[in-house]
C-alpha angles and dihedrals in degrees: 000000000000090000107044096246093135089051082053104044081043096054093045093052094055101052088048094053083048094047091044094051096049080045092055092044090049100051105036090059120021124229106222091234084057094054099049084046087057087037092055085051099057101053093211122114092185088075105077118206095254089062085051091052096048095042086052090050096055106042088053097051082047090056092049094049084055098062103269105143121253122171081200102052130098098256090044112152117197109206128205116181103223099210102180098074118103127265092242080078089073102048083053086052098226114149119262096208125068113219118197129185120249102246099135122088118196117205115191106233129207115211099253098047090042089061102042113035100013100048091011104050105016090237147088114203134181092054126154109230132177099243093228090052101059096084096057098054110098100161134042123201134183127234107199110209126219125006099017089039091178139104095239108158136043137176136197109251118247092183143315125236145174118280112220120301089315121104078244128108142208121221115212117207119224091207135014122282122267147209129259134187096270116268101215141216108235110208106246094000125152091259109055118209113285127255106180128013124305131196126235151146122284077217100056095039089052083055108031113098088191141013092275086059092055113036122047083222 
């Protein structure tokens, strides 16, 4: 601590979690200008750019199955040291950092289409999802934006399917929403207020009180 080696630690592991999370997103799906880049780099005018994004797609899944850390992926564990036990923890060897599965999607939520899709119609619809995480969410919650600035309802998730002849997807509740004690924004706070899915733990939305309980960054 005197020497700053836990700032530091601290500092590197969120811009990690940042840089693996842009990396997830760009390689999962290709941005046209990534794939000409690639392409330029190749010299070969015989591989089209759908073979690049598919190529891309896959060797990045295959990465990730490997053990290459993704806060995206399926297997995705977010830690948290939990500094406060006691160090008799540690002569008994049990772990100091609780690790939960990413199972939860958060879909930011403006007042009209809260009322009448999310709550009126037990669906969301139009989402972007990255097509290998759609069979570890299990749950589905709504961040309602300004005023309310607070995730305030979740439902289990019946499927997920694709949503007309978009990339986009619809997810289908099997029950009705329901209402949870408000997670919070807090103002300047270190999560700012989201505005596209995000991807969590059922197990950390059932304990946060506000949005730095329940995100890493």
């Amino acid at each position: 601590m005197e020497k700053g080696v836990l700032d530091v630690l601290a500092k590197e592991t969120f811009a990690t979690g940042k840089i693996r999370k842009a990396l997830d997103g760009l390689f999962s799906d290709p941005p046209n200008p990534f794939v000409r880049l690639v392409r330029s780099k190749i010299v070969d005018d015989s591989i089209k750019p759908a073979q690049i994004k598919s190529v891309l797609t896959k060797l990045w899944a295959a990465a990730s199955a490997l053990g290459v850390p993704s806060l995206a992926s399926p297997t995705a564990l977010t830690v948290a040291s939990d500094v406060t036990k006691p160090r008799g923890d540690q002569e008994r060897g049990k772990k100091l950092d609780w690790v939960e599965k990413v199972d939860t999607i958060i879909v930011p939520a403006q007042e009209d289409g809260f009322k009448d899709v999310f709550m009126g119609e037990n669906r969301w619809y139009a989402i972007r999802i990255q097509a290998r995480m759609i069979s570890s969410i299990k749950y589905i919650a709504a961040y309602q934006v300004a005023p309310v600035s607070a995730v305030t309802h979740w439902a289990p998730v019946r499927n997920i399917e694709p949503w007309e002849n978009t990339k986009k997807f619809v997810v289908n509740f099997a029950q009705p929403p329901k209402e949870i004690q408000h997670i919070k924004l807090i103002p300047k706070g270190r999560v700012k207020a989201p505005q596209a899915p995000r991807y969590a733990s059922f197990n950390r939305l059932t304990r946060a009180r506000t949005l730095d309980d329940l995100f890493l960054a």
